[in-house]
C-alpha positions in Angstrom: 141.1 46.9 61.4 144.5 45.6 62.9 145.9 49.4 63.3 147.8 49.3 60.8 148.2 53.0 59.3 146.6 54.6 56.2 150.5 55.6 55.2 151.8 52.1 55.5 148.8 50.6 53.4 149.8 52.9 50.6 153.2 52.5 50.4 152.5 48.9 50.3 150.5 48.8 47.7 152.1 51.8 45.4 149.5 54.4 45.8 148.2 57.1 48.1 146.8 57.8 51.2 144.2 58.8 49.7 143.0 55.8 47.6 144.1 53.5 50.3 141.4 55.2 52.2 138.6 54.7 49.8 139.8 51.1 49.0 139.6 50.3 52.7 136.3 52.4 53.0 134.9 50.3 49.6 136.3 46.7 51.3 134.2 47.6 55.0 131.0 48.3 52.6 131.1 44.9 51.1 131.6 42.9 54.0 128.3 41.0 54.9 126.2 42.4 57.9 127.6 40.8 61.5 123.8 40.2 62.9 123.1 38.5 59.4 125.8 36.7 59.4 124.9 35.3 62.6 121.2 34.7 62.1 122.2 33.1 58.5 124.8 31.1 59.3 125.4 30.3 63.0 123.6 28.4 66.1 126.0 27.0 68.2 125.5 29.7 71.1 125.8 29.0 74.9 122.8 31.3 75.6 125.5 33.1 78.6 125.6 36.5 77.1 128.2 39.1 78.3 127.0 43.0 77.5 128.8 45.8 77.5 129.1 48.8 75.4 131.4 51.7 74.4 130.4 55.7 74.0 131.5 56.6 70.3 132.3 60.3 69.0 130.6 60.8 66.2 130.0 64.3 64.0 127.3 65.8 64.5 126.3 64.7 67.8 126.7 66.4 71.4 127.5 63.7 73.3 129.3 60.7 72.3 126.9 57.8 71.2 126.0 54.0 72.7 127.8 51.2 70.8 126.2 47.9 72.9 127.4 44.5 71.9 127.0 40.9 73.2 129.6 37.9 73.7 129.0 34.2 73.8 130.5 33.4 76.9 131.8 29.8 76.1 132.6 30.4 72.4 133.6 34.0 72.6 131.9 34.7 70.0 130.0 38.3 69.3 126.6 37.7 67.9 125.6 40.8 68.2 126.2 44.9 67.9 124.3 47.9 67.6 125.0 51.6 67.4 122.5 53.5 68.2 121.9 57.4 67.7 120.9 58.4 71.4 121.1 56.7 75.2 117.2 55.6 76.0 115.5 52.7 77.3 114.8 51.4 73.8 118.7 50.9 73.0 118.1 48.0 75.3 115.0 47.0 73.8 116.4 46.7 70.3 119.3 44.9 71.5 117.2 42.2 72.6 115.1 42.2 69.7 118.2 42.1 67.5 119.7 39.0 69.3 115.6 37.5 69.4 115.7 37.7 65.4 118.8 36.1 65.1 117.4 33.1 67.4 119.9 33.4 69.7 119.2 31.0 72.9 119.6 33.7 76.0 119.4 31.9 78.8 121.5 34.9 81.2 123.0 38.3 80.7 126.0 38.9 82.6 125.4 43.0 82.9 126.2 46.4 84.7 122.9 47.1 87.0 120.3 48.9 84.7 116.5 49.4 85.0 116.1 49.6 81.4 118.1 46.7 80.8 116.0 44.7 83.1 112.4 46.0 81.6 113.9 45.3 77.7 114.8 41.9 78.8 111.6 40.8 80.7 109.6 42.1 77.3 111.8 40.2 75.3 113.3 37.4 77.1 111.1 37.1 79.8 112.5 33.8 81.2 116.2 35.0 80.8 117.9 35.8 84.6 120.4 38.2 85.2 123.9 38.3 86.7 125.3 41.4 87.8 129.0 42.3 87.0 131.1 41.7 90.8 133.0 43.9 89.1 130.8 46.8 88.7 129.0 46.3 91.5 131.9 46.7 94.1 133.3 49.5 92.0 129.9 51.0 92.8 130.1 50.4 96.5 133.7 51.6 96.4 132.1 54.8 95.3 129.2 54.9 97.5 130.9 54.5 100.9 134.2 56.9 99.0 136.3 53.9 99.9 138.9 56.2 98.0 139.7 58.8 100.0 138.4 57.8 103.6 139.2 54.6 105.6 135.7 54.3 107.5 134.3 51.6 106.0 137.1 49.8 104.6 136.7 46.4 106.9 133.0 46.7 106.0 134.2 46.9 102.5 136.9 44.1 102.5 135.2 41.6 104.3 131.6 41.8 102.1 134.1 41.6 99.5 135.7 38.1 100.5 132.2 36.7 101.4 131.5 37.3 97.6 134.1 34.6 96.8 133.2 32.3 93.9 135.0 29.9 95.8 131.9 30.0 98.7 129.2 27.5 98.7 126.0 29.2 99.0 125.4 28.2 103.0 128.7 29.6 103.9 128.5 32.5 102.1 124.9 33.1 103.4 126.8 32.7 107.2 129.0 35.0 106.4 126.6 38.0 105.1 124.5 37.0 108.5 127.9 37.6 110.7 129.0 40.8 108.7 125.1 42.3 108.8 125.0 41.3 112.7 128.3 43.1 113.1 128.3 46.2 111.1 124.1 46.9 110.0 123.1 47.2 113.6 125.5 49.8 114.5 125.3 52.1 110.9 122.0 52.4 109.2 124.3 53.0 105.7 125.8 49.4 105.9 123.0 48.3 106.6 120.9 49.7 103.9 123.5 48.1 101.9 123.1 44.6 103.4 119.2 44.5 102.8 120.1 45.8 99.2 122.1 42.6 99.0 119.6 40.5 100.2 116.5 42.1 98.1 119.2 41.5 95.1 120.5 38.1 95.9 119.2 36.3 92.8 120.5 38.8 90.1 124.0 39.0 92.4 124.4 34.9 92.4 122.5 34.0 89.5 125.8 32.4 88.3 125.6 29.9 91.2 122.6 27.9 89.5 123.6 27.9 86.0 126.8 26.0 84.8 129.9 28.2 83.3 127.8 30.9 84.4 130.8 33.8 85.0 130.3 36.2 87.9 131.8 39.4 86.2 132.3 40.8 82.9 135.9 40.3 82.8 136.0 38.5 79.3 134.1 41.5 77.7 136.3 44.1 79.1 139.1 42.4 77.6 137.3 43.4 74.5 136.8 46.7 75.2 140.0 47.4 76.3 141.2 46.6 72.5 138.1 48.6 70.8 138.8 51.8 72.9 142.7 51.5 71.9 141.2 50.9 68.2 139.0 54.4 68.8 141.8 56.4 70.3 143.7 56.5 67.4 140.9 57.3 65.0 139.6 59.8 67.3 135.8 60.2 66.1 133.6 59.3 62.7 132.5 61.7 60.5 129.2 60.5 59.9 126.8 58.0 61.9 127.2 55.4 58.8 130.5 55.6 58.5 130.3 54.6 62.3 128.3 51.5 62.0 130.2 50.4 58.5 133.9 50.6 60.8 132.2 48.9 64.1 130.6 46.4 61.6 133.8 45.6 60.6 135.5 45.5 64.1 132.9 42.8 64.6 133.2 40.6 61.3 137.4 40.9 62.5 137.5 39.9 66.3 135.3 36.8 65.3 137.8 35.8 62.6 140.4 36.1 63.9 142.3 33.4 65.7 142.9 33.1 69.2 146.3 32.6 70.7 146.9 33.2 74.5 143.5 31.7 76.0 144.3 30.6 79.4 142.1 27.8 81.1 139.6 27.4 80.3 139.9 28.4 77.3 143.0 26.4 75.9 140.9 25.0 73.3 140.1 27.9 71.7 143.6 28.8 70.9 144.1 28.2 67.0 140.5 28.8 66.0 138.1 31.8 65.7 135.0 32.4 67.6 132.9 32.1 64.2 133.9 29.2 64.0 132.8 27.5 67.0 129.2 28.7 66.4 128.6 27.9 62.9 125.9 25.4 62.3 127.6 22.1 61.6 126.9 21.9 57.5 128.2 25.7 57.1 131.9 25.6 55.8 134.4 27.8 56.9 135.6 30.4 55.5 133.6 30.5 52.7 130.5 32.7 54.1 132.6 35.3 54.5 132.1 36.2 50.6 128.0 36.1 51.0 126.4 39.6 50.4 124.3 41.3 53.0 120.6 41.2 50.9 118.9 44.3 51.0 116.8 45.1 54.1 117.9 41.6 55.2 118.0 42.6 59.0 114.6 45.0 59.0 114.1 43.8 63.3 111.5 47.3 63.6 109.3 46.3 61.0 
């Protein structure tokens, strides 16, 4: 799960490529179940949930295939994954249900803008808010008015951009949307499209404003995805659908046991210590539920 090669493995342990492979493959099959592990064992969440996902390549399918998964904002931890065979409005929906079973506490999802995340969430979580990604949404916009290649509405562009600041309490930032829709809406009716888009959108766009350690982007999950797509690179597809889930199952159980050790602030005091444990209920011990067995149709969440 660290990278380290098939070749290497073998010569380590005196035998071949070939059996390291089906002692690795026999070692993922064991390890217990990530969503049962949470729902078993942990309950520390914060309820601020960052999603994300990946596209996997997987034989057998055209395209390449949804791999969503959640993190606890405050304890990093991932509570949640799911591969799923196809991209529909009910990836979203089993999502939520999956992190509902598990009792998990969602109280915001800091997400990329999505109608079908937003009807799976009200049906599911219907008091949960939303926060959508800065991030994604300026990359958006940056697309939109082809900040790219032409220079036309590039103050438009920079200036929304600063009035976004974190930094902003909410009346100055409200002045200065008023100032930039007074100077740039009333002379293009594309700006200013965009500035009653803003305004129609202002709770999911500054959600984090009214709930504490609330992030404003996805930043934290990226960092994530950043080392999961350098992890799929090099194994460049899966050969079945089950062998997908048993090697993202195990790229889950992994990053939450493993220790952290460059957290900046906030996050110093999470250097030293693993995610899992900072979200197992307070009578579990550590590390000794990592030898508990998935039970058979432990996890059934479409029954």
């Amino acid at each position: 799960m660290d990278g380290v090669p098939f070749r290497k493995i073998a010569d380590l342990f005196g035998i071949s490529q070939g059996k390291a492979f089906s002692q690795v493959e026999s070692e993922m099959d064991q390890l217990v179940e990530n969503s049962y592990l949470s729902k078993t064992f942990c309950s520390r969440w914060s309820g601020i949930l960052n999603l994300d996902g990946k596209y996997v390549k997987v034989k057998g399918y055209n395209k390449k295939i949804p791999f969503v998964y959640g993190l606890d904002f405050l304890t990093h931890d991932l509570p949640v994954g799911l591969l799923a065979p196809s991209e529909n409005s009910q990836v979203f929906l089993r999502f939520f249900r999956f992190l509902k079973t598990i009792g998990y506490p969602l109280r915001v999802v800091i997400c990329d803008d999505s109608s079908a995340l937003r009807l799976a969430l009200r049906r599911v979580y219907p008091s949960a808010k939303i926060q959508l990604c800065h991030n994604h949404y300026f990359e958006n916009l940056r697309s939109y008015l082809s900040i790219r290649t032409s220079d036309l509405f590039q103050p438009f562009f920079n200036e929304l951009k600063a009035a976004f600041s974190t930094k902003h309490h909410p009346e100055k930032r409200e002045a200065l949307l008023s100032h930039i829709n007074y100077k740039y809406g009333r002379k293009d009716e594309t700006l200013l499209g965009i500035m009653a888009d803003i305004h129609l959108r202002e709770n999911e766009l500054f959600t984090y404003k009214q709930i504490k350690n609330c992030p404003s982007t996805n930043n934290i999950i990226e960092s994530y995805n950043s080392h999961l797509n350098g992890r799929l690179k090099t194994i460049k597809g899966f050969q079945s659908y089950k062998s997908a889930g048993r090697w993202l199952n195990a790229w889950l159980v992994r990053r939450r046991t493993k220790n952290f050790t460059d957290c900046d602030k906030p996050f110093k005091h999470l250097n030293g210590k693993c995610s899992l444990e900072k979200t197992l209920k307070k009578d579990q011990k550590w590390p000794s539920i990592l030898g508990v067995k998935t039970p058979k149709n432990a996890l059934d969440f479409e029954r």
